[in-house]
C-alpha positions in Angstrom: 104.6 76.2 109.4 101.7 77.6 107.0 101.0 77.3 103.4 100.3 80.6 101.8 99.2 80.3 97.9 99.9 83.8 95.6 97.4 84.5 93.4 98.7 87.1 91.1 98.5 88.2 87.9 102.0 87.7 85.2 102.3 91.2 85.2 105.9 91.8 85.8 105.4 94.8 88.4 102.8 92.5 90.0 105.0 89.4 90.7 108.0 91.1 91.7 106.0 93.0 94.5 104.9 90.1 95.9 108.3 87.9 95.0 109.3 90.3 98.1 106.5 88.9 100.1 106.7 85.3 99.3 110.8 85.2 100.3 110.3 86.9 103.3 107.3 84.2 104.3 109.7 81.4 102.8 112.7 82.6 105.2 110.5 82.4 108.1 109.6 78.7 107.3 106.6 78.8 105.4 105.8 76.9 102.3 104.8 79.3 99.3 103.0 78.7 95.9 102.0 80.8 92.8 99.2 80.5 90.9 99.8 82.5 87.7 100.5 83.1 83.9 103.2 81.3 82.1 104.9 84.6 81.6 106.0 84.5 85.2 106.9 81.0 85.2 111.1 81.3 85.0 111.1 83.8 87.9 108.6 81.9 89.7 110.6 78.7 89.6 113.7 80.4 89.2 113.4 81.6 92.8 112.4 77.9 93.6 108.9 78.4 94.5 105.5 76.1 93.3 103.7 77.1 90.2 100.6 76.6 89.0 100.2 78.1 85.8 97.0 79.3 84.1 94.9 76.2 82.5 91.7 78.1 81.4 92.6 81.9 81.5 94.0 83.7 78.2 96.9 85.0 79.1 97.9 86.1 75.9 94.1 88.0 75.6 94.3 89.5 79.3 97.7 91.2 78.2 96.2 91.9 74.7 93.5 93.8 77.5 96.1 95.5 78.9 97.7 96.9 76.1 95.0 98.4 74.5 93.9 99.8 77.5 95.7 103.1 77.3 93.4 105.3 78.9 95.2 108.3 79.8 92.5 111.3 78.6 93.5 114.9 78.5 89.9 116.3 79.4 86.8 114.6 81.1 84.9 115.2 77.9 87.7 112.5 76.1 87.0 110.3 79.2 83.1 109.9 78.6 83.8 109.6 74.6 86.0 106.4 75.5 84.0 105.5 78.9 82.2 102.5 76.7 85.5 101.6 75.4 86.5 101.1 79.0 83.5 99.5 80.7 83.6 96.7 78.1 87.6 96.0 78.7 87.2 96.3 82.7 84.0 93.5 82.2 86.3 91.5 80.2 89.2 91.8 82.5 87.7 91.7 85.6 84.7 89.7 85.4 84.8 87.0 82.4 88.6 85.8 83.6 86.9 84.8 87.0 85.5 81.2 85.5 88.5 80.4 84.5 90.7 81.4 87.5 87.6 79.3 89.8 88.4 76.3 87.4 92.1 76.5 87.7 92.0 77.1 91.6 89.5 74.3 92.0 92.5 71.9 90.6 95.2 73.9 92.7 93.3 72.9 96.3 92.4 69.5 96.1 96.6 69.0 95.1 98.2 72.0 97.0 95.8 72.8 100.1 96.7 76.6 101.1 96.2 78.3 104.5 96.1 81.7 103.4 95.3 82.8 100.0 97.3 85.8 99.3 95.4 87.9 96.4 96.3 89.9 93.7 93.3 93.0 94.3 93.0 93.0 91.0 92.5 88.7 90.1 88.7 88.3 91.7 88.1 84.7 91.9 89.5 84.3 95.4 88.1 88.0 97.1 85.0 87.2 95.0 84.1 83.0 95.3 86.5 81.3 97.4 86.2 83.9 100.3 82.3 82.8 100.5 82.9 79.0 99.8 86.3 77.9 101.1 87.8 77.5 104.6 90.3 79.5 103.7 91.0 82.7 105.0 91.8 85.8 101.8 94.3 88.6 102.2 93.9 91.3 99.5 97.6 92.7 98.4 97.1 96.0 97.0 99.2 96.0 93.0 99.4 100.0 94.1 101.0 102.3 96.3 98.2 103.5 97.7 94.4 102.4 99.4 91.5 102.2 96.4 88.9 102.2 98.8 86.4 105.0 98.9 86.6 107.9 101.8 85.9 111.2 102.5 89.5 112.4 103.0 90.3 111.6 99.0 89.3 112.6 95.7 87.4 109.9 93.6 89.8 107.3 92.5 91.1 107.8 88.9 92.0 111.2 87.2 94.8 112.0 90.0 92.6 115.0 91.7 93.2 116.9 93.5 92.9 116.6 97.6 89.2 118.4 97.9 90.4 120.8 100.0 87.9 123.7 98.8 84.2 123.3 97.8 84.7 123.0 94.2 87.2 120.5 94.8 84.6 118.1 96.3 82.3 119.1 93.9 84.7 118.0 91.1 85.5 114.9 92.9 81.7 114.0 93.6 81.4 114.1 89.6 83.9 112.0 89.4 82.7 109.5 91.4 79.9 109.3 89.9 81.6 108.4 86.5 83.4 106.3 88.0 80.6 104.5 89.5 78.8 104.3 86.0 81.7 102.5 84.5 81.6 100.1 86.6 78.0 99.3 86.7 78.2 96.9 84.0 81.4 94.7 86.0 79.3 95.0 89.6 76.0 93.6 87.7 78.5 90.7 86.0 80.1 90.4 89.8 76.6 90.1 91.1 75.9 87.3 88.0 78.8 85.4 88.9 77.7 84.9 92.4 74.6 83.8 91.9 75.7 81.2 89.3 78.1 80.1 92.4 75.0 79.8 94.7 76.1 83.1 96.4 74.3 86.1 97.4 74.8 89.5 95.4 77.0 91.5 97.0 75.8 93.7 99.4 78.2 96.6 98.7 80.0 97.7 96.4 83.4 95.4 95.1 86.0 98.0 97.1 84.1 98.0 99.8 83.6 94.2 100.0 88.0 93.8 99.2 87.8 95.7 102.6 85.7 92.8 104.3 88.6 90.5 104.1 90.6 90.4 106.9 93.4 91.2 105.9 94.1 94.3 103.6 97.8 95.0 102.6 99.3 98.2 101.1 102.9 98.9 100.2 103.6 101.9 100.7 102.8 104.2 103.8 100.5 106.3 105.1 102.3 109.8 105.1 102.6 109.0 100.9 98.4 108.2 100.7 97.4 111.3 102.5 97.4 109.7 105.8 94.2 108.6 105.8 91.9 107.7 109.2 89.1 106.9 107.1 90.0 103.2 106.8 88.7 100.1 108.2 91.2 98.0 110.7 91.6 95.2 108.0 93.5 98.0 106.1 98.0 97.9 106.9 100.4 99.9 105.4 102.9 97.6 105.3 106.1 99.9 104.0 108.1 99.0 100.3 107.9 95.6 98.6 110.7 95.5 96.3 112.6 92.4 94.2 114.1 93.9 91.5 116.7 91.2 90.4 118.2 87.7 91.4 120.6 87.8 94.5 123.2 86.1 91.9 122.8 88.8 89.4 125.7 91.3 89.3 125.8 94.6 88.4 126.7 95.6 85.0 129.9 97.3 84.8 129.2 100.3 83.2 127.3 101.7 86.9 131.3 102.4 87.5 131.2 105.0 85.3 128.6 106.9 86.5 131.1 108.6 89.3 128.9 111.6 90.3 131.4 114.6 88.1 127.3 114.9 86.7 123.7 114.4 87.8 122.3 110.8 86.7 119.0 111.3 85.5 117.4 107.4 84.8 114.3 107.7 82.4 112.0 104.8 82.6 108.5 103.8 81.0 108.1 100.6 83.4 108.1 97.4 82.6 104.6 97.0 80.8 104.5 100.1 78.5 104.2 99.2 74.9 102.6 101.9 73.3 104.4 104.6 71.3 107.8 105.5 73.5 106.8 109.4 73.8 108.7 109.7 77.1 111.9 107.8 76.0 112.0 110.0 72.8 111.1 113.6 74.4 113.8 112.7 77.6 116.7 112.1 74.7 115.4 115.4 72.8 115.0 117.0 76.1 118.2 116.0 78.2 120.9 115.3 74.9 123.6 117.2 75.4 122.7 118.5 79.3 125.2 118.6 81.8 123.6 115.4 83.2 124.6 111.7 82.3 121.6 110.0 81.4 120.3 106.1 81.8 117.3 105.6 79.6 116.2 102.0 79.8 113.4 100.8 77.5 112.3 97.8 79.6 113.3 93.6 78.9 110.2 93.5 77.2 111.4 96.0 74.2 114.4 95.8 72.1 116.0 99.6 71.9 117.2 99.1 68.6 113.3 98.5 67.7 112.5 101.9 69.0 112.4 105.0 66.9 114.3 107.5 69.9 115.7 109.7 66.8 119.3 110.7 68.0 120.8 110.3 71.0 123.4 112.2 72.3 126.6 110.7 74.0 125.9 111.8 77.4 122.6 109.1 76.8 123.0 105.8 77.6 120.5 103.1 76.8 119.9 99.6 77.9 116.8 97.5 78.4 116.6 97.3 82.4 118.7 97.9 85.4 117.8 97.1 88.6 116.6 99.7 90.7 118.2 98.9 93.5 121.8 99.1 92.3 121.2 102.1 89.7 118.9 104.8 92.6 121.8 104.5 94.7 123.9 107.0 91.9 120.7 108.5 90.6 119.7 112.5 91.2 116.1 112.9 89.1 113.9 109.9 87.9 111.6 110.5 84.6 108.9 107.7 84.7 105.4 107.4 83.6 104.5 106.9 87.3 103.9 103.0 88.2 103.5 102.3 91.4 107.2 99.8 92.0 108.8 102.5 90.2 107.6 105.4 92.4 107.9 103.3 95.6 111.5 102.2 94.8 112.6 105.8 94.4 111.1 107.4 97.5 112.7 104.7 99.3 115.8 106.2 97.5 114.9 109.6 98.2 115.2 110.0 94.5 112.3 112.7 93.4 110.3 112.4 90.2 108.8 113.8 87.1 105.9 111.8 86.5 104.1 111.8 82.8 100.9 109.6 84.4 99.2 108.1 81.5 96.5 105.1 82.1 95.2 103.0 85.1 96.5 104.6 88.9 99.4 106.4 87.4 97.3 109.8 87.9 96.9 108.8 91.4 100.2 107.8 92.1 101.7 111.2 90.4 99.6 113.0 92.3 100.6 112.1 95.8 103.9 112.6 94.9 103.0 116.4 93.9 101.2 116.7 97.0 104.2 114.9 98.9 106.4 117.9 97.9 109.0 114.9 96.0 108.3 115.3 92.2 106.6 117.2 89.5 103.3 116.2 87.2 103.4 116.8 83.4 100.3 115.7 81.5 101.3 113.7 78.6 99.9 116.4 76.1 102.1 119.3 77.7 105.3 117.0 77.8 107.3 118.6 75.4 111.0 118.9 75.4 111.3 122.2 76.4 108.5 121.4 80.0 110.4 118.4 80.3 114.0 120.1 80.8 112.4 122.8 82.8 110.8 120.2 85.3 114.2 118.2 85.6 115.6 121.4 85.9 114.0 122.4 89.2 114.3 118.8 90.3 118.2 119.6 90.3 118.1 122.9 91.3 115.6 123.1 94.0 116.5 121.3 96.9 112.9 121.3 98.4 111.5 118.1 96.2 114.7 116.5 97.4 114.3 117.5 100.8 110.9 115.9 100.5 112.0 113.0 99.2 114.5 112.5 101.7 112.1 113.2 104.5 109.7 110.3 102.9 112.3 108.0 102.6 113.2 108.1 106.5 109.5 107.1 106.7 110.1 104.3 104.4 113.1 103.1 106.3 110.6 102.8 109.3 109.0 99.9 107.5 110.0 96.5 106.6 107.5 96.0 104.1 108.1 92.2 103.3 108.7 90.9 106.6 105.6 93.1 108.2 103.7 91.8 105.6 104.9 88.1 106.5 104.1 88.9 110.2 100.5 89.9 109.5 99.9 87.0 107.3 101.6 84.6 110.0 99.0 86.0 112.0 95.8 85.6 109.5 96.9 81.7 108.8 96.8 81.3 113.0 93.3 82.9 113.6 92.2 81.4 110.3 89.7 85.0 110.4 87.4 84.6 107.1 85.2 87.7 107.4 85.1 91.6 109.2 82.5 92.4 110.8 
């Protein structure tokens, strides 16, 4: 038996991912912990797992962080106008939370020793610090459905280009990375600061590149959905679907009865995180009211719908703050979603296609595999109107390719046991105790 210790961010898409994870480790007879925000505390311990909670790192400012990040840009002339905006909030994020987190986890080990750490790609303090100066081996979990490291086979990471497949595509994605790599010159130089005050050396590569030193690198999703890549390192596993999407206890709401299949079930979703302006909820009840479709718009637990401004909805529109995913895809034709990656994931397991409306952080990305997949359609969030909306759900009904497509990734999917392959390759990390690749 091996202790594993989650370090993860309280984002809800975050924990559940690995919630999948840490249940499939905990039925093979390992003893699991979480080191997160308060926020996550009830489903932490709800599922009867250890929690450490977050002592000296602001929750309440890192989600304040995330909800003023909204990023999306319509051209790369708005991204450089709000590129200082977004170097200061990545520094913020990414680098001044890591003090904290070190302080915390300093605590955590000398009561709870761990094995493995498994970390959250996007909470440093373990990939950065604890890597270097523990005895205790670090597996990365990717919070995305697809690889962030660098390659030649893909575009830069970030505006959802393109595959370079011609030479101004790799012209366009060489620009890009070259933004890319400006805006985060400020958090490798605070990276490189945060080492030394640890007695560490400066990296000697870039931060994606060093994620990739760890021996273990987990992705859940799979490779036909990121562009197959060969261009990865061996500490790199696509590890198929992590989904927990509700309490084993927790029934399913009555009204999924009356969804009988007479009419397509279009489910409209902006995640669980979204808590900007709801332009998707309110153009889907504009766009779909009074369809032949039945629609299930949910707003997400973290918004009241009666505190949303949707305008009118028509009877054929339902809306509720969440419903599982896995007991509402099962009945559900077209999914309208602003593209996150548990969202996306969950329905190609379904074969459910998509319209994605991708607005900040990998939602480009994520949208744009699924375009390139063949199982969904990409509006930008400035052309989403109600009239491109219906046309793009539309086709969705109408065509059969995208669900064809979808249908074809999902057999891939059901290849995959991503929980219990990720469990097996971590069994393995905790026996060989690996630290570093080569």
């Amino acid at each position: 038996m091996s202790k594993f210790l989650i370090t993860v961010w309280s984002f809800p898409a975050h924990i559940n991912l690995v919630m999948a994870v840490a249940q499939a480790l905990r039925m093979r007879g390992h003893q699991v912990a979480f080191y997160s925000g308060n926020r996550a505390r009830a489903i932490v311990e709800g599922e009867g797992f250890t929690f450490f909670p977050f002592e000296n790192v602001d929750e309440a400012h890192v989600y304040e962080l995330l909800r003023t990040s909204y990023t999306y840009c319509s051209s790369l002339w708005e991204a450089l106008r709000r590129a200082r905006e977004l170097r200061l909030l990545m520094f913020e994020l990414y680098v001044e939370t890591v003090p904290g987190q070190i302080e915390d986890l300093e605590g955590v080990l000398a009561e709870w020793r761990p094995d493995v750490f498994l970390c959250d790609i996007t909470l440093l303090s373990p990939i950065l610090v604890f890597s270097q100066t523990r005895d205790i081996p670090v597996c990365v979990f990717s919070m995305t459905a697809l690889c962030w490291l660098p390659g030649p086979e893909v575009p830069a990471f970030g505006r959802g280009l393109p595959l370079p497949r011609t030479r101004l595509g790799r012209l366009r994605s060489t620009v890009a990375r070259k933004i890319r790599s400006w805006l985060g010159r400020d958090c490798s130089a605070g990276l490189n600061a945060l080492c030394r005050r640890y007695g560490l050396q400066a990296l000697p590569m870039g931060l994606a590149e060093w994620t990739a030193k760890m021996p273990l690198f987990l992705i859940p999703t799979v490779p036909e959905f990121d562009y197959e890549r060969t261009d990865l390192p061996p500490s790199v596993h696509y590890v198929g679907a992590c989904i927990w999407d509700k309490r084993k206890s927790e029934a399913a709401p009555a009204w999924l009865n009356e969804l009988t299949g007479d009419q397509p079930v279009i489910h409209v979703t902006e995640g669980t995180l979204h808590e900007h302006d709801p332009f998707l909820l309110r153009t889907a009840a504009r766009a779909l009211g009074g369809m032949p479709v039945q629609v299930v718009l949910t707003t997400g637990p973290h918004r009241d719908p009666a505190s949303l401004d949707l305008g009118a909805v028509a009877s054929n529109i339902r809306v509720e703050q969440y419903v599982p995913h896995s007991q509402l895809l099962p009945k559900t034709a077209v999914v309208v979603c602003l593209g996150g990656a548990a969202t996306v994931t969950a329905c190609l397991k379904a074969a459910v296609p998509l319209v994605i409306v991708p607005t900040e952080w990998d939602k480009p990305e994520i949208a744009q595999r699924v375009v390139e997949a063949g199982a969904g359609i990409r509006i930008a969030p400035v052309r989403c109107t109600p009239e491109v909306l219906r046309a793009a759900v539309n086709r969705l009904i109408n065509e059969p390719s995208f669900r064809l497509n979808a249908e074809r990734l999902a057999q891939v999917f059901a290849g995959y046991d991503g929980p219990r392959r990720a469990a097996e390759l971590l069994e393995g990390l905790a026996l060989s105790r690996q630290r570093f690749v080569a």
